[in-house]
N, C-alpha and C positions, 0 to 999 in steps of 0.2 A: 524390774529392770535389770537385775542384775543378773536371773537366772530368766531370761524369755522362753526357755527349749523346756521349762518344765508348762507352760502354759496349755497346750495340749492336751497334758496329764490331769489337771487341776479341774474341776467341775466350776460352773459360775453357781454360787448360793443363792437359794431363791431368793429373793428381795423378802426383810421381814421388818417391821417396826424395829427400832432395839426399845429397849425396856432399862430403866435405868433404876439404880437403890433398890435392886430384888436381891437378895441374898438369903433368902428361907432353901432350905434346903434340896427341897424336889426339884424349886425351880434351879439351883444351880446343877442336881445331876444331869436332868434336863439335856439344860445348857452346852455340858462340858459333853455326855455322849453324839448332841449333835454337833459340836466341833471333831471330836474326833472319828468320828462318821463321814463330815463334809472334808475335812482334812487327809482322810484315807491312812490313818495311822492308829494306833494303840498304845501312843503314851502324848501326851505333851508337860514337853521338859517342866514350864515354869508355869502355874498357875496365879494371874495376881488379880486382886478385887479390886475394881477399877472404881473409884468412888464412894469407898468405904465409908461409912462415919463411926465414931466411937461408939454408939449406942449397939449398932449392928455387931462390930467387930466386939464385942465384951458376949455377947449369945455362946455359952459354952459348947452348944450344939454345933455352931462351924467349925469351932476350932474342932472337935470327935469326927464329924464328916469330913473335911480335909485330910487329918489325919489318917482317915479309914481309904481315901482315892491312894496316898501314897504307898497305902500297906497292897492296895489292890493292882496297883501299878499303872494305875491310870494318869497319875502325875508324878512327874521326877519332884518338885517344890512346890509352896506356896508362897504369897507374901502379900504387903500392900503396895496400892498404886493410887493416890489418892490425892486430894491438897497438901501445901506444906502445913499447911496450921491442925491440918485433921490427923496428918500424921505424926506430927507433934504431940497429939494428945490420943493417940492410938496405942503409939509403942509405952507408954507406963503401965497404962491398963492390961496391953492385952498381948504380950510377951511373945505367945505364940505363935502369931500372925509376922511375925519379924525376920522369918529366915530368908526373904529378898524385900527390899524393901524399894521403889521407885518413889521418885520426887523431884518439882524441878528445883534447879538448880544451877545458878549461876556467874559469872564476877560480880554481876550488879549485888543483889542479894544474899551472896556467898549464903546458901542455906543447909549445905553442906556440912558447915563449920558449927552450924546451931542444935544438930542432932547430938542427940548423947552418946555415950559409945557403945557400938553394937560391934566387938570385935568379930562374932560369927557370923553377922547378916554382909550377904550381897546385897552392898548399894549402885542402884542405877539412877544417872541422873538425865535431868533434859530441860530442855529450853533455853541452851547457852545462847543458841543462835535466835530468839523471838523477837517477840516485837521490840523488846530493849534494842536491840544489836540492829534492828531497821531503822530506829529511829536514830543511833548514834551515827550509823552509817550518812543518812540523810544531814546529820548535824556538822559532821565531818566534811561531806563535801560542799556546807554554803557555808560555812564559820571556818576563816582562813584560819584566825588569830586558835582558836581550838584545834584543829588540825595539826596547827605548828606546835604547839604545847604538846599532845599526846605525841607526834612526833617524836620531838625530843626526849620522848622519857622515854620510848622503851625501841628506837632506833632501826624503825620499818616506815613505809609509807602508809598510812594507813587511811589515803583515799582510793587506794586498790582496796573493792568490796572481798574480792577473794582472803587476800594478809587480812583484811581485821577477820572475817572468817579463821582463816587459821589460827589468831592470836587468842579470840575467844575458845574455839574448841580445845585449845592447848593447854588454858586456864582450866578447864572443867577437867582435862585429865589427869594435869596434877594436882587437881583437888580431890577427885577421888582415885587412886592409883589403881588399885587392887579391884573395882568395881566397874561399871558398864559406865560409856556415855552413850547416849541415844543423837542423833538427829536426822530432820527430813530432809530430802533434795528429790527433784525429777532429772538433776541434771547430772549424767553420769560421768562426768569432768572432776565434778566438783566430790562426788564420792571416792572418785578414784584418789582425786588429791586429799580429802580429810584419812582415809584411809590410808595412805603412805604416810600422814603425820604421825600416825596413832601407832603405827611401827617404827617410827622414825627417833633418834634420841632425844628425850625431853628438853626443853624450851627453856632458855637460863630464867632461873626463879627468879633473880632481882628485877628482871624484865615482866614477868608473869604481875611481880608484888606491885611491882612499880603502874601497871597497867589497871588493877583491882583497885589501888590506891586511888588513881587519878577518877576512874570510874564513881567515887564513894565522896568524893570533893562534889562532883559534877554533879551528884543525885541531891545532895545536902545545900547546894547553892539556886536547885532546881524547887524545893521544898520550901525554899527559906524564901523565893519570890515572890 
C-alpha cells in the first residue's frame, strides 16, 4: 500500500505450502535463492529465522552457512525472530545468531526489559498493538470508571482508538530507542499518522511510565480474579 506503482513490476509467487522448523541447510539455500529470484534482487538486507528453537539454533553448521551467505553477499545480517521465551533461551547458547534479534514486545509485558544486554544486536520489537490493546480498547469504551482513571494518569482521551494507538506505539519506541518497531495496518491514515509519531519528539516518559504502570495493576488485579 504504500508503494502500489511498484506492483506491475513484482511477479505474484506461485502459491506453495510454507513449511515450518526446517532449518537444515540445503533447505534454507533453497529457500533464500528462491526469494531472491522471486524478489528480483541479489542481496536481502536482513535474514531472520522465523521460529527458531534452541535445539536448531545451537547446530554449528547454521551459524558457518550463514556466515558463508554474508561473506557471499547474498545477505547484508542475520538474526532471530522467534518466541519470547525461545529467544530467551537462544541468546546464552547461541551467541551468533544475535546480530538482529526480533521479538514481541510490549507495555503489557515489557519484554524488552527482560533480555540481557546485547549492546551490538539490532532489536526489533512487535505486537504493541495485539490482541492486549483490542481488548483494552474494548475495556475502555464499556468501563466508564477505568476510562476515567487511565485518563487521569497520563492526560489524553483514551476512548479515541487512534490516541491509545498512539500511546502504545510511543511506549514501544521509547523502549527500544535505537531499534526497529514493527506494526500492521491496511489503513493508510493510520500509517501515515504512527509514522509522523515515530519522527515526531518523544512522548513525556512520566506519561509513558505512568501508562506501563497502570497497565501492570490492571493485568495483576485481572490474574488475581
Amino acid at each position: 500500500m504504500l508503494a502500489p506503482g511498484l506492483k506491475p513490476h513484482l511477479p505474484v509467487p506461485a502459491f506453495t505450502q510454507p513449511r515450518f522448523n526446517v532449518f537444515d541447510t540445503s533447505a534454507l539455500r533453497s529457500s533464500i535463492e528462491t526469494s531472491l529470484r522471486e524478489l528480483r534482487t541479489d542481496r536481502i538486507d536482513i535474514l531472520l529465522l522465523h521460529e527458531i528453537g534452541v535445539e536448531d539454533a545451537a547446530r554449528p553448521e547454521l551459524l558457518v552457512f550463514l556466515d558463508g551467505l554474508v561473506r557471499e553477499g547474498k545477505i547484508g545480517a542475520f538474526g532471530l525472530a522467534t518466541s519470547f521465551d525461545e529467544t530467551s533461551r537462544i541468546i546464552p547458547s547461541s551467541p551468533g545468531l544475535t546480530n538482529v534479534v526480533q521479538f514481541p514486545s510490549s507495555a503489557w509485558d515489557r519484554n524488552i526489559e527482560k533480555l540481557p544486554e546485547l549492546p551490538d544486536s539490532l532489536l526489533v520489537t512487535h505486537s504493541c498493538l495485539g490482541r492486549r490493546f483490542h481488548a483494552l480498547r474494548e475495556r475502555l469504551s464499556a468501563d466508564g470508571d477505568t476510562r476515567e482513571r487511565f485518563n487521569n494518569a497520563v492526560g489524553f482521551d483514551l476512548s479515541d482508538a487512534g490516541t491509545l494507538a498512539r500511546l502504545c506505539l510511543a511506549h514501544a519506541l521509547w523502549s527500544d530507542p535505537d531499534g526497529i518497531v514493527l506494526f500492521s495496518s491496511f489503513k493508510p491514515a493510520n500509517i501515515q499518522a504512527n509514522a509522523t509519531l515515530a519522527k515526531s519528539a518523544p512522548m513525556d516518559t512520566q506519561v509513558l511510565s505512568s501508562f506501563a504502570q497502570l497497565l501492570s495493576e490492571a493485568e495483576q488485579s485481572r490474574l488475581a480474579a
